[in-house]
MDTraj code that builds the backbone (N, CA, C; nanometers):
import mdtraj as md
import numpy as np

residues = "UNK UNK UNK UNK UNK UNK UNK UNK UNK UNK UNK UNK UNK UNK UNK UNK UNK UNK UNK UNK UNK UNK UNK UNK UNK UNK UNK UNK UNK UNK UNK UNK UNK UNK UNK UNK UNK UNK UNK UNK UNK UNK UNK UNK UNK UNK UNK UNK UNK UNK UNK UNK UNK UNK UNK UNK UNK UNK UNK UNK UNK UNK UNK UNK UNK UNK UNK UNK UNK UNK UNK UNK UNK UNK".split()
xyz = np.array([
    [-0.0235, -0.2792, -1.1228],
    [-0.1442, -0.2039, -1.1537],
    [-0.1851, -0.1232, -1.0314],
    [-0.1913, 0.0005, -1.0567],
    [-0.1811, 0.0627, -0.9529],
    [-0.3657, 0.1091, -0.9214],
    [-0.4113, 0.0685, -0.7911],
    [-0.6004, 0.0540, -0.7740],
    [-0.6385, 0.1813, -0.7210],
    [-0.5664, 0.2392, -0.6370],
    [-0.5712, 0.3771, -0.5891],
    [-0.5702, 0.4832, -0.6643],
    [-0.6624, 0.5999, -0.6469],
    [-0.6580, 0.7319, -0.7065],
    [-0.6284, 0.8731, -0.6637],
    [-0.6281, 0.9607, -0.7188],
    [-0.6361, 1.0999, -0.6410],
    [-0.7777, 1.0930, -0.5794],
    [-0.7957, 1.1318, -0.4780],
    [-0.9578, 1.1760, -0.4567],
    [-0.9836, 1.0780, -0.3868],
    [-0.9437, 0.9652, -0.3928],
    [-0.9848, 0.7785, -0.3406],
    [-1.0178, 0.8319, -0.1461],
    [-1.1003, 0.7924, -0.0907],
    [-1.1394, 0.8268, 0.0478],
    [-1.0294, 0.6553, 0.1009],
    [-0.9302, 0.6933, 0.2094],
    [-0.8355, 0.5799, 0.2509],
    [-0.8499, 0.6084, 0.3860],
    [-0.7556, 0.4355, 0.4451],
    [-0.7420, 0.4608, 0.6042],
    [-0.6312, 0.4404, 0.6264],
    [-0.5613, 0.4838, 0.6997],
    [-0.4079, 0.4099, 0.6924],
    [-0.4333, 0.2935, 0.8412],
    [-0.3492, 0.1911, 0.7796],
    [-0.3872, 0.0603, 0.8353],
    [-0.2756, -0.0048, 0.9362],
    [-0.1538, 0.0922, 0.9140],
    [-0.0288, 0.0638, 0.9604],
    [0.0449, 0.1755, 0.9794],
    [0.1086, 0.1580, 1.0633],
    [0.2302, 0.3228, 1.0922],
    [0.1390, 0.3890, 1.2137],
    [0.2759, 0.5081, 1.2483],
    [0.1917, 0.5972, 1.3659],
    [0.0730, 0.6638, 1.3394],
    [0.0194, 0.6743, 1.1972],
    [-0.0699, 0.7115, 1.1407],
    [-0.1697, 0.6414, 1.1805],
    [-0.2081, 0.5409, 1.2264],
    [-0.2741, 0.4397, 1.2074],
    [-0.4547, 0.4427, 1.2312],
    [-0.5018, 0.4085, 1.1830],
    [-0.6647, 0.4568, 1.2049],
    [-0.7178, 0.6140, 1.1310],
    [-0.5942, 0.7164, 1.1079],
    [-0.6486, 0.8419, 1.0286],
    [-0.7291, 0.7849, 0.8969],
    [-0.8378, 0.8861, 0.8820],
    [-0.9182, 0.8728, 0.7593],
    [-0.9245, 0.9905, 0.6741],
    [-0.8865, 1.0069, 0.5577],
    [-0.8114, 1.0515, 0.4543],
    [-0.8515, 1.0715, 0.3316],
    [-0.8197, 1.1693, 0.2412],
    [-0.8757, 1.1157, 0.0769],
    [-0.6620, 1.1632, 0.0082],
    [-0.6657, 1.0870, -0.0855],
    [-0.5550, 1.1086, -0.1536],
    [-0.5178, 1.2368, -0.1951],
    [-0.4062, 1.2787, -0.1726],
    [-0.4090, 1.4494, -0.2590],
    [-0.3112, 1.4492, -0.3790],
    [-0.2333, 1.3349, -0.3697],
    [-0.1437, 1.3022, -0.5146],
    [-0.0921, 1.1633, -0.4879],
    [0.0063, 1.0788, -0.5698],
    [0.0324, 0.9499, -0.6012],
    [0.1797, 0.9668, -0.6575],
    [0.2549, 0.8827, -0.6203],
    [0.4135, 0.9112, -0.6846],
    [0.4589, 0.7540, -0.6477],
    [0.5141, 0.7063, -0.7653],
    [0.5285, 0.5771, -0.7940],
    [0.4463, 0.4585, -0.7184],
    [0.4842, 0.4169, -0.5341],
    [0.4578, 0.3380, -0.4820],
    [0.4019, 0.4369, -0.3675],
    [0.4133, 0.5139, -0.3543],
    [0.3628, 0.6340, -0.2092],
    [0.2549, 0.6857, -0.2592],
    [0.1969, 0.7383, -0.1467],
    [0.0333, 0.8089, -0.1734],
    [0.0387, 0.9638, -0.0813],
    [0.0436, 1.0418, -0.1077],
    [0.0321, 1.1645, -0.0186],
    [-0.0978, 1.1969, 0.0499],
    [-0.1132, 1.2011, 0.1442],
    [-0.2277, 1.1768, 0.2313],
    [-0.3156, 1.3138, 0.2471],
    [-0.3871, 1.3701, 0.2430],
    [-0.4141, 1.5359, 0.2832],
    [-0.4385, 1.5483, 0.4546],
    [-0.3909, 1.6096, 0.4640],
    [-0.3443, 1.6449, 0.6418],
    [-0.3089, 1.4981, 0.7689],
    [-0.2501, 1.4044, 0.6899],
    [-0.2041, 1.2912, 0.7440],
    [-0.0325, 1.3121, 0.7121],
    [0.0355, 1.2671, 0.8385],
    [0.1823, 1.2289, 0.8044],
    [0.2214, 1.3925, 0.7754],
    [0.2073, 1.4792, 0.8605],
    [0.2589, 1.5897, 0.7832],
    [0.3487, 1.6190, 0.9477],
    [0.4868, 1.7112, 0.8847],
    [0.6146, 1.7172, 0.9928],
    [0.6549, 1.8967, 0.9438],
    [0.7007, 1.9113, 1.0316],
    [0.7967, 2.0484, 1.0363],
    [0.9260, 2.0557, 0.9794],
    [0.9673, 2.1366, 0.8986],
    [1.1109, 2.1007, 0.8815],
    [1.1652, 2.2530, 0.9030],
    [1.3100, 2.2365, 0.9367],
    [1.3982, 2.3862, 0.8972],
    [1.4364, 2.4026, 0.7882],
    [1.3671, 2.5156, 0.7369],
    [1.4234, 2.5384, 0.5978],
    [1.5204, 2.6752, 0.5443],
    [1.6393, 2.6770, 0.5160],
    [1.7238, 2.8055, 0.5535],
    [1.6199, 2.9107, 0.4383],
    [1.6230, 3.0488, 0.4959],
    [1.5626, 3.1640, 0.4725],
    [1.4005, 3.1525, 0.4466],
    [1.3259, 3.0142, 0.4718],
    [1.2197, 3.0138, 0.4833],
    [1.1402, 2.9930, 0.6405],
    [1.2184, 2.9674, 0.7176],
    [1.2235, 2.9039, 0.8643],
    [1.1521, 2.7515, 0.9205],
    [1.0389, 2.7613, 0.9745],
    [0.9817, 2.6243, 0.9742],
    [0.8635, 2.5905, 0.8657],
    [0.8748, 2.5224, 0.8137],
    [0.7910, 2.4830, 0.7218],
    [0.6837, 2.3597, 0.7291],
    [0.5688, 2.3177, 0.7071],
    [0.5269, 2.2311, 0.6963],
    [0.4987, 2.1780, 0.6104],
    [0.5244, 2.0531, 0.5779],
    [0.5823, 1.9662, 0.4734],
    [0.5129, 1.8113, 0.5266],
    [0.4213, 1.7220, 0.3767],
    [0.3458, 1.6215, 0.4144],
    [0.4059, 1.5130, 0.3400],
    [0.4768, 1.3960, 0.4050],
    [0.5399, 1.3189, 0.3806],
    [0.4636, 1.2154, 0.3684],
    [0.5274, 1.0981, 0.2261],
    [0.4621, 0.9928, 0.2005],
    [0.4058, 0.8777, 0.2455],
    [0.3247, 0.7989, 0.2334],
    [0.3147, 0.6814, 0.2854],
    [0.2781, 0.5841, 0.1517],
    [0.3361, 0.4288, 0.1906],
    [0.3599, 0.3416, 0.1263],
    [0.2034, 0.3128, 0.0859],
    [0.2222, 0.2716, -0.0379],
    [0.0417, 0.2320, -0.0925],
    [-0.0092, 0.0993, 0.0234],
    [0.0839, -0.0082, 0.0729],
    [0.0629, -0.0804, 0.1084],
    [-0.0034, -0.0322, 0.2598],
    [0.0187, 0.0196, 0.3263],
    [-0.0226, 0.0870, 0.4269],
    [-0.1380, 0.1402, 0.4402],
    [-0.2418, 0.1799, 0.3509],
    [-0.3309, 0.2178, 0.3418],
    [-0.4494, 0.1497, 0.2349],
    [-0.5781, 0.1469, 0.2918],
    [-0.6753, 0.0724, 0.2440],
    [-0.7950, 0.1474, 0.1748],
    [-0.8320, 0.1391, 0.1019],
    [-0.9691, 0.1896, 0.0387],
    [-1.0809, 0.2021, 0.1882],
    [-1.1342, 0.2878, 0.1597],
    [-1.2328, 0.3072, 0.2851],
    [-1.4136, 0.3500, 0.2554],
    [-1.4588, 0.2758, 0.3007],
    [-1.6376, 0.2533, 0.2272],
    [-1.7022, 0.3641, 0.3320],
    [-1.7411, 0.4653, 0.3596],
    [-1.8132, 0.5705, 0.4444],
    [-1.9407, 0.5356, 0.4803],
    [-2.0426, 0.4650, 0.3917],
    [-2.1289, 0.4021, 0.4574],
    [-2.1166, 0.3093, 0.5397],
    [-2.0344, 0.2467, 0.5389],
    [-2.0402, 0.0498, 0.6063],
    [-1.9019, 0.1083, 0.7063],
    [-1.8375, 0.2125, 0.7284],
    [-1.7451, 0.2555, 0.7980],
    [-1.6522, 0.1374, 0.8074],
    [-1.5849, 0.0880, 0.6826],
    [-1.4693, -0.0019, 0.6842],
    [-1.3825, 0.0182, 0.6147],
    [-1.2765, -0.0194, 0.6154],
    [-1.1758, -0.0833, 0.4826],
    [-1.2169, -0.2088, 0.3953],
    [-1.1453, -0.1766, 0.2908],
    [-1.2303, -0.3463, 0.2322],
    [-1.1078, -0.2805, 0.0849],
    [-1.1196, -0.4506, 0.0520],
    [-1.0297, -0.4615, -0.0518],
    [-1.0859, -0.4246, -0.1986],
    [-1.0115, -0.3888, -0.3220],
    [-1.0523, -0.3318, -0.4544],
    [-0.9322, -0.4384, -0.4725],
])
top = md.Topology()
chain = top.add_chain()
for i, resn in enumerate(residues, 1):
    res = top.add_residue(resn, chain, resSeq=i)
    for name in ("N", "CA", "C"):
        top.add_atom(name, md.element.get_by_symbol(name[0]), res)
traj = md.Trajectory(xyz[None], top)
């Protein structure tokens, strides 16, 4: 059952990411796409460098409360 949403305000809790605060920008099976978290450069032939925002594991990231400035479980 998947508890997370598009839009959901998250923290990532693990990875080099760690401590960014976030809202979801899409969901794909077990990964969560972060909006301006986890994002890398790539070479792309006839497009050149591109920036491109790579997934992170649902487990990695926590629901995040803006008043009480925590994570906390759903």
């Amino acid at each position: 059952m998947k508890k997370l949403r598009k839009g959901d305000p998250v923290i990532v809790i693990a990875g080099k990411n760690k401590g960014a605060i976030s809202s979801i920008a899409s969901t794909s099976g077990d990964f969560v796409y972060l909006k301006d978290v986890n994002v890398v450069k790539r070479a792309t032939k006839g497009q050149g460098f591109v920036e491109k925002t790579l997934p992170i594991h649902h487990s990695n990231v926590a629901y995040y409360l803006a008043d009480q400035k925590a994570a906390t479980k759903i």
